[in-house]
C-alpha positions in Angstrom: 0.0 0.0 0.0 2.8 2.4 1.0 5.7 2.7 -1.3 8.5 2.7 1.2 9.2 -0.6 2.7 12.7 -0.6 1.6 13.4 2.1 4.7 11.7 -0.3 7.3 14.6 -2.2 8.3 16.2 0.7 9.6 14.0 2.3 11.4 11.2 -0.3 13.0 13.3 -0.7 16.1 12.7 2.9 17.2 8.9 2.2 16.6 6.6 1.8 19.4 2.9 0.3 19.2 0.5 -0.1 21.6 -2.3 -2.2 20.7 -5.6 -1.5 22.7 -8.2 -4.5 22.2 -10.8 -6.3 24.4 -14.7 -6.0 24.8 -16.9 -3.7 23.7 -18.1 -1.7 26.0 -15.3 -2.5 28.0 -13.4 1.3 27.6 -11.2 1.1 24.6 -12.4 4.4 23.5 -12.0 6.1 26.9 -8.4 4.3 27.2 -7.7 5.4 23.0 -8.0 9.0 24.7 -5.6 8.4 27.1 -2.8 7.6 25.1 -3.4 10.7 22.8 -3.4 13.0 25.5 0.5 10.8 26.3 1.9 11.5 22.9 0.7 8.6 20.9 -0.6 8.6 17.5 -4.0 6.9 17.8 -6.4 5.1 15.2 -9.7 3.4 15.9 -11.2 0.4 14.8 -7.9 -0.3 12.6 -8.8 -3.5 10.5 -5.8 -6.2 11.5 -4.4 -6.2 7.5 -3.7 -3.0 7.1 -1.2 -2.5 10.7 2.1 -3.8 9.1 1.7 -0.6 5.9 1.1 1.6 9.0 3.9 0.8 10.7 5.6 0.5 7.2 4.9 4.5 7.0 5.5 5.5 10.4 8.8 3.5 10.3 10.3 5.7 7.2 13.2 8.3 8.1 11.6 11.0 7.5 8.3 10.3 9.8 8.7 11.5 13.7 6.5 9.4 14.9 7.7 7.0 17.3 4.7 5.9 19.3 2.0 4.3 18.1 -1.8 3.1 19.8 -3.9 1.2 17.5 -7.6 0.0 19.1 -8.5 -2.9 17.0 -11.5 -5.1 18.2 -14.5 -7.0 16.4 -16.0 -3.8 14.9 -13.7 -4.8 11.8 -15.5 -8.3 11.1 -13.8 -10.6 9.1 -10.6 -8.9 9.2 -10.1 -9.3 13.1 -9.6 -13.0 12.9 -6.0 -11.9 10.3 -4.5 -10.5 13.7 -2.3 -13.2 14.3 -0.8 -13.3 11.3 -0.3 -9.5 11.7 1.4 -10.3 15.2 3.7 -12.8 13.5 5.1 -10.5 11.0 5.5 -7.4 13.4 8.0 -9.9 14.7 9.3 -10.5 12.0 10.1 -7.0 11.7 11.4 -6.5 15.1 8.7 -3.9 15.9 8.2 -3.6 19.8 4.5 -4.3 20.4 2.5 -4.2 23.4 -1.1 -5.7 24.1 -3.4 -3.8 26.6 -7.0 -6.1 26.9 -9.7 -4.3 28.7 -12.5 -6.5 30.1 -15.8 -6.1 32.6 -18.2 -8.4 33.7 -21.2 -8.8 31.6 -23.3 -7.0 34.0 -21.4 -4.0 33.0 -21.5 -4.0 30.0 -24.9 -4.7 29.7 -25.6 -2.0 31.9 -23.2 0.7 29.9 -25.2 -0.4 26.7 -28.3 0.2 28.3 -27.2 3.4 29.1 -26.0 4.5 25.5 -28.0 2.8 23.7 -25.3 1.8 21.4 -25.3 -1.3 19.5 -23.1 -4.1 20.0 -21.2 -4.9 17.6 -21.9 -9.1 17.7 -26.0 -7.8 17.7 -28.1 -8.5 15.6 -31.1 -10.2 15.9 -30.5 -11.7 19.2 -29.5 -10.1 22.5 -27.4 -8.3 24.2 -26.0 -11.1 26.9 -25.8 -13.6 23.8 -23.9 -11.3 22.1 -21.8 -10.3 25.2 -20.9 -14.1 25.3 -19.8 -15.0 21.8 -17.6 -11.2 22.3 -16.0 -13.2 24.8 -15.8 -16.4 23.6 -13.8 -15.2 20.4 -11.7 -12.9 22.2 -10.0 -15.1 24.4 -7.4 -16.1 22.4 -6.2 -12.8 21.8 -6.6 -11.6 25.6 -4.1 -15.1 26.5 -1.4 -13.4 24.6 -2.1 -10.0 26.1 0.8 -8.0 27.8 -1.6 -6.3 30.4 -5.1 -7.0 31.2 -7.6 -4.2 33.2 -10.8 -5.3 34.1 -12.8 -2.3 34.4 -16.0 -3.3 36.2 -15.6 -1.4 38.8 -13.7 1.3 37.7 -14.9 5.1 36.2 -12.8 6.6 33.6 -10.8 8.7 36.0 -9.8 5.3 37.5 -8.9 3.7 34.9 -6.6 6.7 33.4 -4.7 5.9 36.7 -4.8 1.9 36.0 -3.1 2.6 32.7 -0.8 4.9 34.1 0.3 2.8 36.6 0.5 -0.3 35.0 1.6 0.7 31.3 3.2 4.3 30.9 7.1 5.2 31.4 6.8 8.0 33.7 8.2 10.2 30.5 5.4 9.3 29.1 3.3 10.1 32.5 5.1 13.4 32.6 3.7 14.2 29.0 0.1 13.9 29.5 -0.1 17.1 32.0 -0.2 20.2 29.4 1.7 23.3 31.5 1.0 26.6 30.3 3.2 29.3 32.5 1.5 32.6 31.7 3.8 35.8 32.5 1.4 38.4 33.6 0.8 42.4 34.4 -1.6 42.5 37.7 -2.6 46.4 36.2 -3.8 44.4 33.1 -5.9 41.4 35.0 -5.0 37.9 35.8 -5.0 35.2 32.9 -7.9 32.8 32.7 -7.9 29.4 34.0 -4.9 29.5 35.7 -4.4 26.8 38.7 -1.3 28.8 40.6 -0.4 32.3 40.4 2.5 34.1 42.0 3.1 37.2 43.1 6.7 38.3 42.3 6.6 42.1 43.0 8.1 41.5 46.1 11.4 41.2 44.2 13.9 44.7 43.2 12.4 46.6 39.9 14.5 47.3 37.5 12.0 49.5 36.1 13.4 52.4 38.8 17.0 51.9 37.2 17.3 54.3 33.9 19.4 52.2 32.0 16.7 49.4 32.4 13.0 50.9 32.3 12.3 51.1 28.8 13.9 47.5 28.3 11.8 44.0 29.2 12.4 40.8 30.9 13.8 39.4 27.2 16.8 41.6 27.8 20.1 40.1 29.4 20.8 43.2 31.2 17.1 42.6 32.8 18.0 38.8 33.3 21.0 39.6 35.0 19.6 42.5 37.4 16.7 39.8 38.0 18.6 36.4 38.8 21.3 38.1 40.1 19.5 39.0 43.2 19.4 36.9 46.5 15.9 37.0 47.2 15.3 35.7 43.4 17.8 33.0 44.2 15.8 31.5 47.2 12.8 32.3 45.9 13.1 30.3 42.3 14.6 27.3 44.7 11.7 27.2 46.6 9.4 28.0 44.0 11.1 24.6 41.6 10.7 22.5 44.7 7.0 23.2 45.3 6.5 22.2 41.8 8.3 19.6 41.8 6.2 18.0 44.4 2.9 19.7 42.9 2.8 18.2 39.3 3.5 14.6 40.0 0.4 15.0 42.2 -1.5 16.9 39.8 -0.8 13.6 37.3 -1.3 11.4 39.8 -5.1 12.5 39.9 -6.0 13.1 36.4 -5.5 16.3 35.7 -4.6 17.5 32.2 -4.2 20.8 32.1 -2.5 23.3 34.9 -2.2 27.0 34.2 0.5 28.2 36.3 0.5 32.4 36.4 3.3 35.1 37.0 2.7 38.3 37.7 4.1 41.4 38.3 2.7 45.3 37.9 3.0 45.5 34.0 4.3 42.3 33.2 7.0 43.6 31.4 10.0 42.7 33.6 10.3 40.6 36.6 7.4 37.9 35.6 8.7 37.5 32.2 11.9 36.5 33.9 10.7 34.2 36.1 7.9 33.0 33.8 11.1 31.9 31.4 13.0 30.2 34.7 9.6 28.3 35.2 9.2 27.2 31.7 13.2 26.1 31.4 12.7 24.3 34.5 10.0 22.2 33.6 11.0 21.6 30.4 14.4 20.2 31.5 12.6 17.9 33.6 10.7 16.4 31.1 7.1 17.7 31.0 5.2 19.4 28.3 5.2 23.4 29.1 4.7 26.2 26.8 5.6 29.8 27.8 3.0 32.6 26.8 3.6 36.6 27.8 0.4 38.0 28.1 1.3 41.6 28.8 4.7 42.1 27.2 3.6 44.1 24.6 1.1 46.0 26.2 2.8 49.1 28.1 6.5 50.0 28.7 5.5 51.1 32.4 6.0 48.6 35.2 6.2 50.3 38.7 
């Protein structure tokens, strides 16, 4: 399908695919969600056949993608039984697969059906709990090879984000699925929206009072250096790295997927663009997906 199976050799070993299969109903979607939100590249309902050219085109030199979630399950009919024979030859090809099975009891399911009104997919004239049974029946053989298996009965989709955490993601990969945005701010001009933690950092020395400095901004090395240089910005960037440190792992830990973290000073011209950009360095350096935005940088050259 894809003409560049010649390149495949090389590169399959730095592939990565996740394959998410198990009952419907079971939270393949909800888990599918998951590992986009971890850096994956996700497809649903993937017929088995067509895997090995996917990972033929993701494995050519010039394609950055390294991690790969595929949810494949009986939605794809006849083609599901070819999995094996898809397993067999990503083998062959030395590409590093994983198997996550999700599973719940048939009460469950039954119930979650009910409440969605979907349709299963092994439906169609009969009922639900037959249905339910041949599901399971012909998925068995797939779940005895499986890597990992979560049985989600009992568990709400918060819960089971934290079951997959635990029990499959690197904690890079854990580190990824928080999205930090550190917001530099002027207090004159309004805090940000939706930020989780703001900080006040006028208590530190303004170097809008020094001549040479006022009509400069916190981009400027001579501002970075009057900044950073100070002792009070020292201990307070120490403390401030600690505390978030201990924070985000927490934040993860429960769920969260988005933390807004604000700085502020008067005009946001100086000090919180400084410390904004010490924030930002930090938590990139350790790993976790941040993006710096300067609300107010542009907005006045006074910052008193």
């Amino acid at each position: 399908m894809f003409e560049i199976k010649n390149k495949t050799e090389k590169n399959s070993g730095k592939l990565e695919l996740m394959i998410i299969t198990g009952l419907s109903g079971a939270g393949k979607s909800e888990a599918l969600k998951y590992f986009e939100d971890s850096g994956y590249y996700c497809i649903d309902n993937l017929p088995a056949h067509l895997v090995l050219d996917l990972m033929n085109f993701f494995s050519s030199r010039d394609c950055r993608i390294d991690k790969v979630a595929l949810a494949i399950d009986l939605r794809s009919g006849y083609f599901f039984n070819e999995i094996f024979i898809m397993l067999d030859k990503l083998k062959e090809r030395k590409i590093k697969y994983r198997i996550l099975f999700l599973e719940a009891s048939m009460n469950a399911i039954t119930k979650r059906y009910s409440l969605t009104r979907r349709k299963h997919p092994l439906v169609e004239s009969g009922s639900l709990a037959a249905g339910i049974k041949e599901e399971i029946e012909k998925m068995t053989p797939l779940k005895n090879i499986s890597d990992i298996i979560i049985d989600t009965t009992l568990l709400s989709s918060k819960e089971l984000k934290l079951e997959i955490a635990e029990r499959v993601m690197s904690d890079d990969e854990k580190k990824k699925i928080l999205q930090i945005s550190v917001v530099s701010f002027g207090y004159k001009y309004g805090l940000p929206d939706n930020m989780d933690i703001v900080m006040d950092v006028r208590f530190l020395p303004n170097p809008y009072y020094l001549k040479e400095l006022e009509n400069l901004d916190g981009k400027s090395d001579k501002v970075k250096d009057f900044v950073l240089s100070r002792i009070e910005t020292k201990k307070f960037l120490g403390l401030f790295k600690e505390m978030l440190d201990f924070l985000i792992p927490n934040y993860i830990a429960e769920g969260k997927s988005y933390l807004g973290i604000g700085i502020g000073c008067t005009g946001g011209r100086h000090r919180s663009v400084v410390i904004a950009e010490k924030i930002n360095e930090h938590l990139n350096m350790g790993g976790y997906s941040s993006k710096l935005f300067h609300k107010d940088l542009g907005s006045s050259i006074l910052d008193i």
